[in-house]
C-alpha positions in Angstrom: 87.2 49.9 -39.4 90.2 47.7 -38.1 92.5 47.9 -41.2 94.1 50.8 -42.0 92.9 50.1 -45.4 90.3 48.4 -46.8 89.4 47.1 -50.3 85.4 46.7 -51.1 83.9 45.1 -53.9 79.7 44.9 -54.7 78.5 41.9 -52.5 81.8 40.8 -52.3 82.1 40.1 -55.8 85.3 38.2 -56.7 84.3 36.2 -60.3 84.1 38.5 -63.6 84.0 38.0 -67.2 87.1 39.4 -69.2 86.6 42.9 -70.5 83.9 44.0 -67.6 83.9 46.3 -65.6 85.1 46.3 -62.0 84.3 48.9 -59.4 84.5 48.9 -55.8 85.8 51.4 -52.7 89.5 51.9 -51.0 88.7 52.9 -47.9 91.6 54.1 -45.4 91.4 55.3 -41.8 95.2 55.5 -39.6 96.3 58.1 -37.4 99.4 59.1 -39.3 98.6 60.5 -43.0 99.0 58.8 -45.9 101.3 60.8 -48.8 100.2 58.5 -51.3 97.9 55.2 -51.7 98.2 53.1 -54.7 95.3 50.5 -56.4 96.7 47.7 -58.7 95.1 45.1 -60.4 97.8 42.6 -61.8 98.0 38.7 -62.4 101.0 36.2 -61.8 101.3 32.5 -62.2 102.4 29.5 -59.8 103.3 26.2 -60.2 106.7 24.9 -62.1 108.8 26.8 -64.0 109.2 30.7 -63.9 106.6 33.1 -62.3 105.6 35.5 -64.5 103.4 38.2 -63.6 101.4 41.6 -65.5 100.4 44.6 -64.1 97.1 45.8 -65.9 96.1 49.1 -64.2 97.0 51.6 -61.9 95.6 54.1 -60.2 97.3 56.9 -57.6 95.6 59.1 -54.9 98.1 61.9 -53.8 97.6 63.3 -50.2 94.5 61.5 -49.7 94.8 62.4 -45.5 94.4 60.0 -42.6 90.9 58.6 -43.1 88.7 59.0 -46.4 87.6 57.0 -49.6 87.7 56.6 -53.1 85.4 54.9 -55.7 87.2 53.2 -58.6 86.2 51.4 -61.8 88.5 49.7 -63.8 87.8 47.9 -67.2 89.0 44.4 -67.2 91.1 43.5 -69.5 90.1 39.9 -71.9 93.2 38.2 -71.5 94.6 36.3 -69.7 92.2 34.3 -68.1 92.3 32.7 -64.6 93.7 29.0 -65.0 93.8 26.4 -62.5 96.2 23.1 -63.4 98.2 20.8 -62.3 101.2 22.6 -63.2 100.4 26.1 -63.4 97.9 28.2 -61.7 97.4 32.2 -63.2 95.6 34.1 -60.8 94.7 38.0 -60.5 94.8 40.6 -57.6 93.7 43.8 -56.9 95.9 45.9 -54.0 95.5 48.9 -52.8 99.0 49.9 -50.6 99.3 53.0 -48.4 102.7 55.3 -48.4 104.4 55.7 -46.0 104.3 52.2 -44.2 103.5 49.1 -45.4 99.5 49.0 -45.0 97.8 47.5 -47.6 94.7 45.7 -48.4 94.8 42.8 -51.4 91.4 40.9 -52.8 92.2 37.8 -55.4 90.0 37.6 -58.1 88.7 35.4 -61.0 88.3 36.7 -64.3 87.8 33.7 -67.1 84.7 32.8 -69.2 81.7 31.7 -66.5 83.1 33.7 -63.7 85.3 30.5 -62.9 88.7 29.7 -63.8 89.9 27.8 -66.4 90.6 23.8 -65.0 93.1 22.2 -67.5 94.8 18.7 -67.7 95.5 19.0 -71.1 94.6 20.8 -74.6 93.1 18.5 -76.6 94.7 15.1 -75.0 98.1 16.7 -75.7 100.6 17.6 -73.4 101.9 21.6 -73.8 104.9 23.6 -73.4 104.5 26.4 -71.4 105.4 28.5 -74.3 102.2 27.0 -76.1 100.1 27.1 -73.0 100.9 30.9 -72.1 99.9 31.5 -75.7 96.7 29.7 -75.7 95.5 31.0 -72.5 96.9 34.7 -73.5 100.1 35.7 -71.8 101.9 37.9 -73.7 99.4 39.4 -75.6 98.5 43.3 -74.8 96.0 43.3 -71.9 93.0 44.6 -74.1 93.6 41.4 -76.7 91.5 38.1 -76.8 94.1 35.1 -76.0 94.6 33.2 -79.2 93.0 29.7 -79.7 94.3 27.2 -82.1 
């Protein structure tokens, strides 16, 4: 192992369906203890106008030691879905961060209908606000709800 931690997923899955399950491994091996390591899986957009971001889940290991692992599983939530546009991009991560010290490990993933994200130049041949668009692809909602579709 060359990172101090490491983040593994089945076959290197990166592509789910909203409201499955993901489950993988954090690995860690450093000289110096770790006090605390921390899993997040959050999403945050890109592109024009403000960045928004959600964190979904959360999980702690206290005293974990120098070297060990941990097995995870964390339900996905159905909302929102990875987007790819012109304008805005929503994407989702899962990171798993070491404490003390800044090692980390950090995996994007795709979670959207079909394992691929949504690809968008318009909502039926209309231009959106991003007020509309954040609603129809389900920003804002809780992160167990479906996203709205009008």
């Amino acid at each position: 192992m060359t990172d101090p931690i490491q983040l593994e997923l089945p076959e290197s899955q990166a592509t789910y369906e909203p409201g499955t399950d993901l489950v993988g491994t954090v690995r860690w091996n450093r000289p110096k203890p770790f006090s605390e390591i921390e899993l997040h899986l959050f999403w945050y957009t890109m592109g024009v106008g403000d960045q928004d971001s959600g964190l979904v889940e959360t999980l702690r290991w206290e005293n974990p030691g120098s070297q060990g692992e941990r097995f995870f599983e964390i339900r996905l939530p159905r909302a929102p879905y990875s987007v790819h546009s012109p304008n805005l991009e929503i994407k989702w991560a899962l990171e798993a961060t070491g404490k003390p010290g800044k090692d980390s490990a950090r995996t994007e993933l795709v979670i959207a209908p079909g394992r691929a994200p949504l690809k968008l130049e318009s909502v039926d041949g209309a231009s959106l606000s991003l007020r509309k668009f954040k609603d129809w692809i389900g920003i804002g909602h809780t992160d167990r709800e479906s996203p709205r579709r009008e």
